[in-house]
C-alpha positions in Angstrom: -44.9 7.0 -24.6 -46.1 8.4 -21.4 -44.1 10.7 -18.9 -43.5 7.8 -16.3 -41.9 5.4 -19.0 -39.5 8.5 -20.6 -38.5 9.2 -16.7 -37.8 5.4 -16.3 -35.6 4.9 -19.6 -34.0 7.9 -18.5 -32.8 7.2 -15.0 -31.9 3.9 -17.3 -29.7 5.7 -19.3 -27.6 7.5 -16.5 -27.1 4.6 -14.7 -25.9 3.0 -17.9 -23.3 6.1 -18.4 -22.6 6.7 -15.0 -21.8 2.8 -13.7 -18.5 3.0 -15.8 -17.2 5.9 -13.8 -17.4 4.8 -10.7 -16.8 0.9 -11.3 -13.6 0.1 -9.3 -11.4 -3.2 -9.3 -8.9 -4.2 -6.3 -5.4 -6.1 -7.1 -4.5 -8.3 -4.8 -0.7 -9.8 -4.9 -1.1 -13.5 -3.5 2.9 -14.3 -2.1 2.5 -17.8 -2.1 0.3 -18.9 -5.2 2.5 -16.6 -7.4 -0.8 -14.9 -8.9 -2.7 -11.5 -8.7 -6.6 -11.6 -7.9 -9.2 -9.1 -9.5 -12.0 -8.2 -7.5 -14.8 -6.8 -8.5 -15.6 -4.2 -6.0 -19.0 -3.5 -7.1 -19.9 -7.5 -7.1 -17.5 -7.9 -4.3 -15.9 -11.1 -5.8 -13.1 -12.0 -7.2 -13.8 -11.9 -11.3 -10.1 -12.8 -12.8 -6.8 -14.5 -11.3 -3.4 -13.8 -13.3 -0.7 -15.3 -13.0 2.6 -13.5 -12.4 6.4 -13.8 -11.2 7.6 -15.8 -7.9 6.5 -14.4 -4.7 5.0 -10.8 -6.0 4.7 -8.9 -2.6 4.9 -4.8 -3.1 2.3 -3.8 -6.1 1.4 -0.1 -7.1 0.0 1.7 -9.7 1.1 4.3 -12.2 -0.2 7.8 -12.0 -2.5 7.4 -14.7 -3.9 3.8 -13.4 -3.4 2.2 -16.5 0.1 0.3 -15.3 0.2 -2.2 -12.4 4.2 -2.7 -11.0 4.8 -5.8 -9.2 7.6 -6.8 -7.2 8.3 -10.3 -8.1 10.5 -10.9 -5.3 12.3 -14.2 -6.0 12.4 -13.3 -9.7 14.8 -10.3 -8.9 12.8 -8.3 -11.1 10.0 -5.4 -11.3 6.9 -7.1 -13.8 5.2 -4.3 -15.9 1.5 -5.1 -16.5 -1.1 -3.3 -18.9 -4.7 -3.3 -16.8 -6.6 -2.8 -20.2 -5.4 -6.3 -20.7 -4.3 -7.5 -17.6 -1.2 -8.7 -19.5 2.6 -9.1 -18.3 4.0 -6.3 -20.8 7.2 -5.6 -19.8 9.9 -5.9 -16.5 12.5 -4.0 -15.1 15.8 -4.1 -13.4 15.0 -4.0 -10.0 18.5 -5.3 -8.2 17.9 -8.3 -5.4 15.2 -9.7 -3.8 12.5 -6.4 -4.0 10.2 -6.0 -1.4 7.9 -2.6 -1.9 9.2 0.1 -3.7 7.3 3.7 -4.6 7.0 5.6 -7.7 8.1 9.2 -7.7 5.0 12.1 -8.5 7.5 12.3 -12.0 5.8 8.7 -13.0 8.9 7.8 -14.1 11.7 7.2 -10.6 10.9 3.9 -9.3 12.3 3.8 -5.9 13.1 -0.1 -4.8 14.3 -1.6 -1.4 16.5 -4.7 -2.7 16.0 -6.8 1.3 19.0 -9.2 0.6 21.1 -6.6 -1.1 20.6 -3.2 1.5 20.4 -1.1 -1.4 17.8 1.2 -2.5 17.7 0.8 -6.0 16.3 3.5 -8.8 15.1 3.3 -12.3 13.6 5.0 -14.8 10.4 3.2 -15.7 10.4 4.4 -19.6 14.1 4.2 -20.0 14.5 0.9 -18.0 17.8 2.7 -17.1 19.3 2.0 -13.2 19.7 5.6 -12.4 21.4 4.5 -8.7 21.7 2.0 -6.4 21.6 4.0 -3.3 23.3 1.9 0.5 21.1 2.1 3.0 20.8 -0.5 6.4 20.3 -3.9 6.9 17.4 -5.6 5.8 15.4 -2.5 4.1 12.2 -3.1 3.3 9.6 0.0 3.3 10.0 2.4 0.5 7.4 6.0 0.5 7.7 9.6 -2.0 6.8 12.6 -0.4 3.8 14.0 -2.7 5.6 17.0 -3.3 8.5 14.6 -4.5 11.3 16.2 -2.4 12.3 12.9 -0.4 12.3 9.2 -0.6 12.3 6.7 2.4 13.5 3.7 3.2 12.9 1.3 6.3 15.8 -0.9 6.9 14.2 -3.6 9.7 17.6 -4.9 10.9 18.8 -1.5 11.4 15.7 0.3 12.8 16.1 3.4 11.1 14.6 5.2 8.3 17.0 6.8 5.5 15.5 9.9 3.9 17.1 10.3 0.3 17.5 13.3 -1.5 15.9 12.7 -5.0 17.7 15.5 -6.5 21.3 14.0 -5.5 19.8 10.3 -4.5 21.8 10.8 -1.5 21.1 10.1 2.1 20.3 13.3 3.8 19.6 11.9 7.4 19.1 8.4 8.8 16.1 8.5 12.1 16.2 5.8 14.7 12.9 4.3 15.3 11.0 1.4 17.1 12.2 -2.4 15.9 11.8 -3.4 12.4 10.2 -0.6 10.6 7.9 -1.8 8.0 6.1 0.8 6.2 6.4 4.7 5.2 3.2 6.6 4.7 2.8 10.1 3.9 0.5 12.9 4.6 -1.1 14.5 1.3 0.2 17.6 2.3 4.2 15.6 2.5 4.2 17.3 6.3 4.2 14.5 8.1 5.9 10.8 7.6 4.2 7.8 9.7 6.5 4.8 10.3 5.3 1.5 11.5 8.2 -0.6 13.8 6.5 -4.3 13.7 8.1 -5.7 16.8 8.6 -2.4 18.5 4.8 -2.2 18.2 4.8 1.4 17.3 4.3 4.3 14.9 6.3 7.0 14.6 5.0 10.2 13.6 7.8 12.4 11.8 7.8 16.1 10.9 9.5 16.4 7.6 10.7 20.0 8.3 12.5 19.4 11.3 13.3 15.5 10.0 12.3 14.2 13.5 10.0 12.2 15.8 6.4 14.6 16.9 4.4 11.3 17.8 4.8 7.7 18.9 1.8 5.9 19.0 1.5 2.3 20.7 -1.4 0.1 20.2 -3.4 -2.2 23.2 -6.2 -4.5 22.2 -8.4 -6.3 24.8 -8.5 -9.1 25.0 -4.9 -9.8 22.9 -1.2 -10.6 23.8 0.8 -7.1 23.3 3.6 -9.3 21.5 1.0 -9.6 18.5 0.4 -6.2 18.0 2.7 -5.7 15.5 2.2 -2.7 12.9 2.3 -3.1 9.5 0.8 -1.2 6.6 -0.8 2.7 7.2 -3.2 4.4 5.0 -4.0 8.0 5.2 -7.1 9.8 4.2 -6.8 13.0 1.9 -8.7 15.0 4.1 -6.3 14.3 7.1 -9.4 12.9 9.0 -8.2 9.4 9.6 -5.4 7.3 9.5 -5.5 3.2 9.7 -2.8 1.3 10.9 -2.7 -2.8 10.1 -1.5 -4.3 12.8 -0.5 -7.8 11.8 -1.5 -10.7 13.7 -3.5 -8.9 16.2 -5.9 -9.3 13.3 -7.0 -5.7 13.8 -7.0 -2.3 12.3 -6.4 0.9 14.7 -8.6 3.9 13.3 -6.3 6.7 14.5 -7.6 10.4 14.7 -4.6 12.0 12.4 -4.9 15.0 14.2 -5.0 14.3 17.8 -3.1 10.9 17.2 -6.1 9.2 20.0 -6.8 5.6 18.7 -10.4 5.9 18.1 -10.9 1.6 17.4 -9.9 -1.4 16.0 -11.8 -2.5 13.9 -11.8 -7.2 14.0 -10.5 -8.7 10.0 -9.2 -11.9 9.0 -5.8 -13.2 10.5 -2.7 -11.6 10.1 -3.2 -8.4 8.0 -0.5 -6.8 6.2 -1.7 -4.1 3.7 -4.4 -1.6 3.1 -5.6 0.5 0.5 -8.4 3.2 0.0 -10.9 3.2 -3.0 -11.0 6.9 -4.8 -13.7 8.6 -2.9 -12.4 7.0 0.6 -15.5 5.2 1.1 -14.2 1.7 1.3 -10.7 0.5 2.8 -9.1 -2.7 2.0 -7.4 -4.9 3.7 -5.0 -8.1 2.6 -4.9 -10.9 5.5 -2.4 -13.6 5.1 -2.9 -16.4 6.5 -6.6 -16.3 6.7 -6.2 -15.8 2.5 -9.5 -13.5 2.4 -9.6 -9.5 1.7 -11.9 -7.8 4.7 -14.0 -4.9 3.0 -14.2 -1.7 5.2 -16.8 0.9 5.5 -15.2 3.9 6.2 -18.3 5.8 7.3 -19.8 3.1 9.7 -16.2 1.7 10.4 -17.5 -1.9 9.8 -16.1 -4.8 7.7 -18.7 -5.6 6.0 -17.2 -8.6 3.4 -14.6 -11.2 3.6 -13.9 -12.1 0.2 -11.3 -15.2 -0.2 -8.3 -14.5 -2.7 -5.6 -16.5 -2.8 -2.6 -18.0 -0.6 -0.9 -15.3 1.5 -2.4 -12.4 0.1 0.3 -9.0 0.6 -0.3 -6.0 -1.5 -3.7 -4.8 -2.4 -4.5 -1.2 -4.7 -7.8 -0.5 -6.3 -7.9 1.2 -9.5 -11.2 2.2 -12.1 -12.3 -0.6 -13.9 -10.9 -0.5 -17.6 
């Protein structure tokens, strides 16, 4: 066999070994089909569809990435599915009506926002045991865990505030007024700073945890489109601090904020309506669910460009992209 042929079969053989690793797959919660689509993300199409409980809106991942939680939100109830087989395995108490919720750095806390209830609800995912149902405002919605697992957040949109809970005590420490209808928590990888989205206040806030109060608000103006639709949703931070992206609902844009100097660098054009976003593992791609268009908009981070639309189903809500199994 000659040297050409051995070099060939080798490079072969790595690809062969190395594909696996980096092979990713996005889950995409679908609010109105009652279904999750799998996407390929190396084939950038959608390769399974499953369905799952009525109206799944918040989805997440355990720490390992083998578990997907759903929040099937008119089921009253937290479905448990193994990604090996993309199989319903188990579901949890979750109180009323969930929403999103956020899984403690423990892998076990399970911190819910119950919308018709104004609870925050907690349970231990291996025990399936309620370990509090926690008051909190009207209407709450956004739930984040500080990295460092020190603090849980909830958004309550009725209420405008944010209620930071203790998750030592699961007691409310300090409640922050914010911009109208907070929607989302996200934050920082170091847990130093919190970012807040207020929908119809079209804002984000920018919290210091120390101090527990407001360093930043951002607002958002679009050329060319009505300030009322500017409305901020979903936030994803990069590890490295570089960037953050803000979804800004039906403004059918994402903001590409420095996260340092807080300038809006862009916005970025995706389908109509977008809710969510999510990052792949090395950062290089961001997701983004668009509802009422029904489509996922594909990101390059590098060249900040969509470069795919790739149709999912009705009202798509959560998206999180794990390794393929």
């Amino acid at each position: 066999m000659n040297k050409k042929k051995i070099k060939t079969l080798t490079l072969t053989a790595l690809v062969s070994i190395a594909s696996p690793l980096w092979a990713e797959m996005a889950y995409v919660s679908n609010e109105k089909d009652n279904t999750i689509s799998v996407i390929d993300l190396d084939a950038m199409e959608v390769v399974d569809t499953i369905d799952v409980g009525q109206r799944p809106r918040g989805i997440l991942l355990s720490k390992d990435k083998s578990t997907l939680y759903i929040c099937a939100s008119d089921d009253d109830t937290v479905q448990v599915m193994d990604l090996a087989t993309r199989k319903i395995v188990d579901s949890l108490p979750s109180g009323e009506d969930p929403e999103q919720f956020a899984l403690h750095p423990n892998d076990r806390h399970l911190y819910i926002a119950n919308e018709d209830d104004d609870i925050t609800t907690v349970v231990d995912v291996k025990t399936k045991e309620v370990l509090a149902q926690i008051p909190v405002g009207v209407e709450p919605e956004g739930m984040a865990v500080s990295p460092d697992g020190r603090w849980a957040v909830n958004t309550s949109e009725t209420t405008s505030m944010l209620h930071w809970i203790n998750t030592e005590t699961f007691e409310i420490e300090k409640n922050i007024v914010i911009g109208q209808r907070p929607r989302h928590v996200e934050f920082s990888h170091d847990s130093k700073f919190a970012w807040a989205s207020a929908e119809i206040g079209g804002t984000v806030h920018i919290i210091d945890v120390d101090k527990l109060e407001a360093v930043k608000v951002l607002d958002f103006k679009i050329r060319g489109v009505n300030q009322d639709k500017v409305q901020p949703v979903g936030i994803e931070l990069t590890s490295d601090g570089r960037y953050a992206f803000v979804a800004l609902g039906p403004s059918n844009h994402v903001a590409v904020v420095d996260a340092q100097t807080y300038e809006v660098l862009d916005y970025l054009l995706v389908g109509s309506r977008v809710w969510q976003l999510d990052l792949n593992a090395d950062q290089s791609m961001l997701l983004t669910t668009n509802g009422v268009s029904g489509d996922i908009s594909v990101i390059d981070v590098e060249d900040m460009k969509v470069i795919k639309s790739i149709k999912v189903g009705r009202y798509p809500w959560g998206v999180v992209i794990a390794p393929s199994s």
